[in-house]
C-alpha beads as a LAMMPS data file, in Angstrom:
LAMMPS data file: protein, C-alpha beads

281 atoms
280 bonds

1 atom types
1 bond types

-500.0 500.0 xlo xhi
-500.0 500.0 ylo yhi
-500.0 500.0 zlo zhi

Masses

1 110.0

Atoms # bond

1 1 1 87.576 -414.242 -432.538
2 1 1 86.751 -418.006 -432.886
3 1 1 84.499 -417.641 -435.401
4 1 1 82.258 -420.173 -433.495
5 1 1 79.010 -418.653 -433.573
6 1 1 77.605 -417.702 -430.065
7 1 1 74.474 -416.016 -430.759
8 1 1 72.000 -417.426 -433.340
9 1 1 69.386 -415.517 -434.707
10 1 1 67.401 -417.178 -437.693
11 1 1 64.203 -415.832 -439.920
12 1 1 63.523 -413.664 -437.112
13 1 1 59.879 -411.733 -437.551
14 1 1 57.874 -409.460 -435.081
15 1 1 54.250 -407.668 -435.842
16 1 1 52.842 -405.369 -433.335
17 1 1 49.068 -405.728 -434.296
18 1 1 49.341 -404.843 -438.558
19 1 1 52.667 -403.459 -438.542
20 1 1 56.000 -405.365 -438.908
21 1 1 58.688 -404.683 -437.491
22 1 1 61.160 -407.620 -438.491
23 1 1 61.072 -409.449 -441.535
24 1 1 63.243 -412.951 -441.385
25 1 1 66.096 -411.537 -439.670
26 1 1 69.256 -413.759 -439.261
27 1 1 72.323 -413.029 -437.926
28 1 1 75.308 -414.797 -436.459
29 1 1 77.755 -413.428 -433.347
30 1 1 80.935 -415.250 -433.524
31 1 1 82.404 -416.456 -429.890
32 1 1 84.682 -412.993 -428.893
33 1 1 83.542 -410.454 -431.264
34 1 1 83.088 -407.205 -430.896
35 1 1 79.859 -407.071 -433.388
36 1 1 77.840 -403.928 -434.595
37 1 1 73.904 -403.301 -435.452
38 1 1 73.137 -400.065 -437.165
39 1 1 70.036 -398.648 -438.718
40 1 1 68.112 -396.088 -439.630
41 1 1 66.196 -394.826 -436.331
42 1 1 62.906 -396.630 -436.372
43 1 1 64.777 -400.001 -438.439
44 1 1 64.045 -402.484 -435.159
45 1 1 67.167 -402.637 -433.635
46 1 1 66.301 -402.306 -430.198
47 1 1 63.333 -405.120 -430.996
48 1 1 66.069 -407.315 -431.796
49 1 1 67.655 -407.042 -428.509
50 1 1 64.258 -406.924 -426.389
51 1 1 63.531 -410.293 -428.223
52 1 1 67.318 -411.656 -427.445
53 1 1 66.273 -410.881 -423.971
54 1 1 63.034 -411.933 -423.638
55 1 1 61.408 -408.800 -422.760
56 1 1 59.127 -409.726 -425.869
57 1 1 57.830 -413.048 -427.375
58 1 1 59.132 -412.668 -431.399
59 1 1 56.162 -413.991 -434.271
60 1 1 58.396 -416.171 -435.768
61 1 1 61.906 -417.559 -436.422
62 1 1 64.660 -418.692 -434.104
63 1 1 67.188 -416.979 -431.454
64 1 1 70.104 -419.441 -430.217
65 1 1 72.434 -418.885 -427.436
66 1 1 75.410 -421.228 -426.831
67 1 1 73.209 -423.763 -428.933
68 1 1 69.911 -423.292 -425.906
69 1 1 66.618 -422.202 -427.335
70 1 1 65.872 -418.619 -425.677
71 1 1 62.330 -418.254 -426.942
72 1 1 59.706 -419.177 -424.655
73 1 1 62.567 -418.293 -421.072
74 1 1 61.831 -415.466 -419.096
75 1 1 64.530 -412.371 -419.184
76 1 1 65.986 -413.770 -415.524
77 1 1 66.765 -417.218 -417.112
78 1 1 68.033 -416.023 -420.053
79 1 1 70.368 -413.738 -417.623
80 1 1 71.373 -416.758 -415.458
81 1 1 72.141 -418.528 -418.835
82 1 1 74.612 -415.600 -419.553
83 1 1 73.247 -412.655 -421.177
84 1 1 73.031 -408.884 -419.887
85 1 1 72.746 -405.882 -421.234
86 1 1 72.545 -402.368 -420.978
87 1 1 69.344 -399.964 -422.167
88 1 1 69.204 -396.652 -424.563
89 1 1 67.634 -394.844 -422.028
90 1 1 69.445 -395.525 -418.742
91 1 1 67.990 -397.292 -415.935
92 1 1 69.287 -397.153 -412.727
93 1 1 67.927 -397.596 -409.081
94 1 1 68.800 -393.379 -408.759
95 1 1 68.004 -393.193 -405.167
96 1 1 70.403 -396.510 -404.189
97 1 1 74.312 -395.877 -403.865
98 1 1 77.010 -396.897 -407.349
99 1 1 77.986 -399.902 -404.521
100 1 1 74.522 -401.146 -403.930
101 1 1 73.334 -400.921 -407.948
102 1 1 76.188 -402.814 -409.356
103 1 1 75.899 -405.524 -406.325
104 1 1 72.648 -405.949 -407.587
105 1 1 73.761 -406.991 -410.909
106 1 1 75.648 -409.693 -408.814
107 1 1 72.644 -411.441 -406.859
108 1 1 72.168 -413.325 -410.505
109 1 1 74.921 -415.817 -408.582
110 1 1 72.558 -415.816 -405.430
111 1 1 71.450 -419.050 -403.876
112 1 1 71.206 -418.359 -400.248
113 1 1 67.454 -419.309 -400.243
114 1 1 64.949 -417.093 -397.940
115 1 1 65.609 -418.347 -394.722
116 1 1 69.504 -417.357 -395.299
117 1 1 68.124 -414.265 -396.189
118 1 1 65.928 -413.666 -393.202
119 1 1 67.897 -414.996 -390.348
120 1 1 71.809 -413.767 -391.834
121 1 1 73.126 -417.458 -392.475
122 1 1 76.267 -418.113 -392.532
123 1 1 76.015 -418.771 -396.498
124 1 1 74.226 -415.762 -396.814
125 1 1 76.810 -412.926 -395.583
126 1 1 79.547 -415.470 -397.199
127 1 1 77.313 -414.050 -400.991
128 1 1 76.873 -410.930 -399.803
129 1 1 80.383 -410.272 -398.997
130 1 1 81.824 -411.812 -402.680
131 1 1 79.049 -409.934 -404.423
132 1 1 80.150 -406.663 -402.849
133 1 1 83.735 -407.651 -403.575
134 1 1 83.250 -407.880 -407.429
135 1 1 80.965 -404.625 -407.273
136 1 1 83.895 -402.943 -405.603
137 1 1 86.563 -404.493 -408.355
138 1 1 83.853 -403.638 -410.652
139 1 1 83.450 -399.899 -410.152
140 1 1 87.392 -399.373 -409.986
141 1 1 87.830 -400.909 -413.095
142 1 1 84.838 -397.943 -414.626
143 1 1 86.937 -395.694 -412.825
144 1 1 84.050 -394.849 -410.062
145 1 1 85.172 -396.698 -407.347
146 1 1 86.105 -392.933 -405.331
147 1 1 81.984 -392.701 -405.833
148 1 1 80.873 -396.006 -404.587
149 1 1 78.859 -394.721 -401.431
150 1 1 77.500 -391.816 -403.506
151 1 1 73.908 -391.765 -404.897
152 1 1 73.503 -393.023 -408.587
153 1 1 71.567 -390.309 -409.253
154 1 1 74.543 -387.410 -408.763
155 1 1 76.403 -388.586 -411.783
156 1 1 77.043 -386.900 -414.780
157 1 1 75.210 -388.497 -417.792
158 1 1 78.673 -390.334 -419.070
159 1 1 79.388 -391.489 -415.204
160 1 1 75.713 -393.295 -415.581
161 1 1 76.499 -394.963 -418.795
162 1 1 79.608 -396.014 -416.887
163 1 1 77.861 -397.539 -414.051
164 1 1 74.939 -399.264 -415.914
165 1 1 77.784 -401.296 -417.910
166 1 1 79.503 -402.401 -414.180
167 1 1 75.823 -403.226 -412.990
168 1 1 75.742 -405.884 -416.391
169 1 1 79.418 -407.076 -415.824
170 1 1 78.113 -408.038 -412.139
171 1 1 75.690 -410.607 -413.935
172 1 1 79.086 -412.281 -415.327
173 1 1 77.947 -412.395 -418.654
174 1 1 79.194 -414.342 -421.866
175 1 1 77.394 -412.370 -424.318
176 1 1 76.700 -408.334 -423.516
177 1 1 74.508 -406.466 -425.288
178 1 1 75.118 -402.649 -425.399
179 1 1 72.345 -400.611 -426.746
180 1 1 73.877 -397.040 -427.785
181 1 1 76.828 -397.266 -425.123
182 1 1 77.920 -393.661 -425.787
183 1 1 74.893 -391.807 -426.306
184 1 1 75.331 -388.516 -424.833
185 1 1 79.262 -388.537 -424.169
186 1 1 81.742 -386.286 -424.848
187 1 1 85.069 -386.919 -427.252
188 1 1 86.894 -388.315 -424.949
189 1 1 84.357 -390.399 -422.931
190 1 1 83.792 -391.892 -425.986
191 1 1 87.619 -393.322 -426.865
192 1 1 87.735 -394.077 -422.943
193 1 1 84.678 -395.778 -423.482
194 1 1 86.104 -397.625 -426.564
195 1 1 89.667 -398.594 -425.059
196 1 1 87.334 -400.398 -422.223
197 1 1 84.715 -402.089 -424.442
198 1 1 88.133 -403.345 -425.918
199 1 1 89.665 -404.635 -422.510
200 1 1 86.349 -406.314 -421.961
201 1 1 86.121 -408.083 -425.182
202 1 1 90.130 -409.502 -423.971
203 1 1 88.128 -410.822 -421.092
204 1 1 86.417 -413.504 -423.135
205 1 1 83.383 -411.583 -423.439
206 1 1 81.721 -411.236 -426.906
207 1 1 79.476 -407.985 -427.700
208 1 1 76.557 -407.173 -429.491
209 1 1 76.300 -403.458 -429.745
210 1 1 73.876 -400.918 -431.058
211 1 1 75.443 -397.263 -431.806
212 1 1 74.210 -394.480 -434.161
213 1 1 78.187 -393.201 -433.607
214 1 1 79.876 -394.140 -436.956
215 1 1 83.308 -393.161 -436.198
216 1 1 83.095 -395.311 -432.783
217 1 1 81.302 -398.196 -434.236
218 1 1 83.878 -398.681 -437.278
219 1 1 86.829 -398.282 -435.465
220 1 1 85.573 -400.804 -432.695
221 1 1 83.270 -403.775 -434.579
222 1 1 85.312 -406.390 -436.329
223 1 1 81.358 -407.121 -438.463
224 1 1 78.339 -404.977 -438.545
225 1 1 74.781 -405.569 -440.020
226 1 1 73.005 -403.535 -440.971
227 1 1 68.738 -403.051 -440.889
228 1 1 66.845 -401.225 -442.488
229 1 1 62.771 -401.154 -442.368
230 1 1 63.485 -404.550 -440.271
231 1 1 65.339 -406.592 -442.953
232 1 1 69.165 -406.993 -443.058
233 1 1 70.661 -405.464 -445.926
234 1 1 74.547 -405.877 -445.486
235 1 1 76.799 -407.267 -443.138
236 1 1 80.189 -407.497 -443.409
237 1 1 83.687 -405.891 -442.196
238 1 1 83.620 -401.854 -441.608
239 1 1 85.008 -401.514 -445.158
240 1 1 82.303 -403.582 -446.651
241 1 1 79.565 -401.736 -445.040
242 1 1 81.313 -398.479 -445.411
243 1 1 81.250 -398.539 -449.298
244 1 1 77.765 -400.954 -449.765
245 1 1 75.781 -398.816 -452.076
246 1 1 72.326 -400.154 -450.008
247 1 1 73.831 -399.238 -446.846
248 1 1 74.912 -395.613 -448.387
249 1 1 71.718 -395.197 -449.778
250 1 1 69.512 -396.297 -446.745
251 1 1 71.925 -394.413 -444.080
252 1 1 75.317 -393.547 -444.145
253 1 1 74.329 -390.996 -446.964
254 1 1 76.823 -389.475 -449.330
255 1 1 79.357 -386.599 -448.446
256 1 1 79.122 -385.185 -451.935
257 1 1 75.336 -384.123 -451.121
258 1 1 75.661 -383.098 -448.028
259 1 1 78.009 -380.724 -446.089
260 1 1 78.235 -382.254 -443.083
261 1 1 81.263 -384.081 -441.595
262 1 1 82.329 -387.366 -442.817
263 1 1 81.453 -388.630 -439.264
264 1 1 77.527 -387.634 -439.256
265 1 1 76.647 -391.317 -439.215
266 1 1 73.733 -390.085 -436.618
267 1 1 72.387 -387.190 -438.154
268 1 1 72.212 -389.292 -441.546
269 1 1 70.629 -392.454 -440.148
270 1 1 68.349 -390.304 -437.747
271 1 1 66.968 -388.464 -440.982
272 1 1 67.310 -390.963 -443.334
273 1 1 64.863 -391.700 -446.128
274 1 1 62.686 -394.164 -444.761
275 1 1 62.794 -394.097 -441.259
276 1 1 60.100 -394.143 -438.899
277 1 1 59.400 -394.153 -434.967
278 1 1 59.577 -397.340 -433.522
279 1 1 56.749 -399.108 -431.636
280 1 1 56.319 -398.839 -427.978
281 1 1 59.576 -401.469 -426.125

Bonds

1 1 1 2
2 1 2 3
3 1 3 4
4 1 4 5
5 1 5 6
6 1 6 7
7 1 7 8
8 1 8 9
9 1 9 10
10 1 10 11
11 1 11 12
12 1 12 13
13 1 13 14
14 1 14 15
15 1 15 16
16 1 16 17
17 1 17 18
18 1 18 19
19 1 19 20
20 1 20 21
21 1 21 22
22 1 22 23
23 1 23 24
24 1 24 25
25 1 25 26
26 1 26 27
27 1 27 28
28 1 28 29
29 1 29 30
30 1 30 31
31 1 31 32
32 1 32 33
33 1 33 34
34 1 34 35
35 1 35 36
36 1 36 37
37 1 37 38
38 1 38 39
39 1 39 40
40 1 40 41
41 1 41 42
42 1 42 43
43 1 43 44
44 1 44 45
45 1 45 46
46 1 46 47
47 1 47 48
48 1 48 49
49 1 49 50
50 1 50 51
51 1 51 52
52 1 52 53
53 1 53 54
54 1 54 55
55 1 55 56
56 1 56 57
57 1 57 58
58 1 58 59
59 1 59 60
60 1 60 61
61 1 61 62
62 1 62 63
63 1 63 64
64 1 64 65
65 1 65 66
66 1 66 67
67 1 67 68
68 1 68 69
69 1 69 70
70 1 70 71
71 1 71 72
72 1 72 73
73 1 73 74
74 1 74 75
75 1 75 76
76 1 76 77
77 1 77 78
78 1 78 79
79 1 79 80
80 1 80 81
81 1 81 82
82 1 82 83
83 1 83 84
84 1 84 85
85 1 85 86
86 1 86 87
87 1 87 88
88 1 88 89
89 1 89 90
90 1 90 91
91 1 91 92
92 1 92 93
93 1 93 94
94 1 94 95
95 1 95 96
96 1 96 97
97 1 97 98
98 1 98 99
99 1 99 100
100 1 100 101
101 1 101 102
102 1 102 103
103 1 103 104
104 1 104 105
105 1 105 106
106 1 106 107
107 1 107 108
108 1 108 109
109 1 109 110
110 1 110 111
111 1 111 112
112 1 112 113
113 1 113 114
114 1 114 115
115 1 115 116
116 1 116 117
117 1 117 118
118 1 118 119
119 1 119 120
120 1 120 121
121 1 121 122
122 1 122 123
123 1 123 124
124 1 124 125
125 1 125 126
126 1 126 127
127 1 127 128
128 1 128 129
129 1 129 130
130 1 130 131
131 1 131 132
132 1 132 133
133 1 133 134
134 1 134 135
135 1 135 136
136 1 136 137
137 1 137 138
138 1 138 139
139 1 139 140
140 1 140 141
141 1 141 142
142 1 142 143
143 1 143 144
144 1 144 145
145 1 145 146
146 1 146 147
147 1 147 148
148 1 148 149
149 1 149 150
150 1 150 151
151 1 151 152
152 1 152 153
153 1 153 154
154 1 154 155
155 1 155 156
156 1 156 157
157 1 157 158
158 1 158 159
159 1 159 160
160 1 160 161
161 1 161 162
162 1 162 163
163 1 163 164
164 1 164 165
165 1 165 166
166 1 166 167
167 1 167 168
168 1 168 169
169 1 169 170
170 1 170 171
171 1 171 172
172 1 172 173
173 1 173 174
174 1 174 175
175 1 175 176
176 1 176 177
177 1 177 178
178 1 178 179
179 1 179 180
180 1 180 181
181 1 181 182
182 1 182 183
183 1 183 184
184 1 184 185
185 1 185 186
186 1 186 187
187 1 187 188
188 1 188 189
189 1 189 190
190 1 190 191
191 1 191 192
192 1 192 193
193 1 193 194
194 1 194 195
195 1 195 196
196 1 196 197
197 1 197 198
198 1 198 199
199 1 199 200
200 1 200 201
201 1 201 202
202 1 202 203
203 1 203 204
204 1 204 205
205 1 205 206
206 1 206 207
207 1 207 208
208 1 208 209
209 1 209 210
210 1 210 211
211 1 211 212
212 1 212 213
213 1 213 214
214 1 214 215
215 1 215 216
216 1 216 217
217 1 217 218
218 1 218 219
219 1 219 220
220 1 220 221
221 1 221 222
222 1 222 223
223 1 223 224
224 1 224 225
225 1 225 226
226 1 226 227
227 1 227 228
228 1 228 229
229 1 229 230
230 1 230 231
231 1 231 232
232 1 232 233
233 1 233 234
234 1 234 235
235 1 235 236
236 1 236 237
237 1 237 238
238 1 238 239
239 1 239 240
240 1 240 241
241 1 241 242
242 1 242 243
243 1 243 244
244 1 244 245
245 1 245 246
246 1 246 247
247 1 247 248
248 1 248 249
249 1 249 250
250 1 250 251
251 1 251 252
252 1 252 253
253 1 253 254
254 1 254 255
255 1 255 256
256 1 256 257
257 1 257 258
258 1 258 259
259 1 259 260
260 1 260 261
261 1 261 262
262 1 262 263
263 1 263 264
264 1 264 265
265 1 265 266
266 1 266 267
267 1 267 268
268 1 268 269
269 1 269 270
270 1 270 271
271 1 271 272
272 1 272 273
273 1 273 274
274 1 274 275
275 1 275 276
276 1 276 277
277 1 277 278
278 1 278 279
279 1 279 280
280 1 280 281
């Protein structure tokens, strides 16, 4: 980790009509971290990366990528600058094959032009043939390359995760964004899960992920911020957020009053005091 900042974000605000969901948010991703946001459902951590993205216009402040302005691009040009991500709840084209979703990922690079397109130009099957390449390398590498010509939608939940995350690496992506990677996985999909976020980040990739799973976000994130009712209110190494009294009080919770397992991260920050549904994304 550089320490180069990567990601910019500065007095960030959003309002949906009277309420607000961000107040001055700013945080910094250093160049090859492995970076954590956790909250209290309801906090606006998903707003943050729907404004990163551009699939909403923030109401003030400042988001910087490589040192480019990203307000005011549309979510394709802020792809093509080098940003993907992956979504809470999963979307996938269910109905095309694991091949044919992740080489979708990889027309970002496309620039055969509609007549290549149309008549099957020479430059045209040359992309086609790369971008299938890398969606092939892709899948192996997510261990479901033996279920490349199968149908998205006959996964198993943890298979989908899987696949949405080698549909972003097709993008070839700087900065990934993974929003609650290993919601709905099992033990061990989870440390697979982790030893591969790992291997990515010793890529050159840097990550930005969201993750109510406190015993996979500590031992993964080098930093994590935390928000609460839309304003940061730590951020710092896993040891500094574990014992920040704000961050205990607002949703890591205390074991003494409770008697559920010291890794309940979830179940505290789902319930926390304080939290409350999110807006429509």
């Amino acid at each position: 980790m550089s320490g180069e900042a990567m990601l910019e974000i500065s007095s960030l605000s959003m309002d949906f009509g009277g309420l607000n969901v961000l107040h001055g948010v700013d945080l910094s991703v250093p160049r090859g971290a492995i970076f954590g946001l956790i909250g209290p459902n309801g906090a606006g951590k998903t707003t943050v990366f729907n404004l990163v993205t551009g699939l909403l216009t923030p109401t003030g402040g400042s988001i910087r990528f490589e040192g480019a302005d990203l307000l005011q691009r549309r979510p394709h040009q802020i792809t093509r600058l080098g940003i993907a991500r992956t979504f809470q709840n999963i979307r996938l084209f269910k109905e095309m094959t694991l091949l044919e979703n992740v080489v979708v990922g990889a027309y970002r690079h496309a620039d055969y032009g509609v007549p290549g397109l149309l008549f099957g130009l020479p430059g045209f099957r040359r992309q086609e043939r790369r971008a299938r390449e890398r969606a092939r390398e892709l899948l192996a590498w997510m261990k479901l390359d033996a279920k490349a010509d199968e149908l998205a939608d006959n996964l198993s939940y943890g298979q989908q995760r899987r696949l949405e995350l080698a549909r972003a690496l097709a993008t070839e992506p700087r900065l990934l964004l993974l929003d609650e990677p290993v919601a709905g996985m099992n033990t061990g999909e989870r440390a697979e899960l982790m030893r591969e976020i790992e291997a990515i980040r010793g890529r050159g990739y840097t990550i930005l992920i969201i993750e109510h799973d406190m015993r996979f976000v500590m031992g993964l994130c080098e930093r994590i911020a935390v928000l609460n009712f839309g304003r940061i209110i730590a951020c710092g190494t896993p040891d500094d957020i574990r014992n920040d009294e704000r961050v205990i009080e607002a949703y890591l919770g205390r074991e003494d009053e409770s008697d559920a397992p010291a890794d309940a991260g979830a179940g505290a920050g789902a319930g926390a005091a304080g939290a409350r549904p999110e807006p429509p994304r």
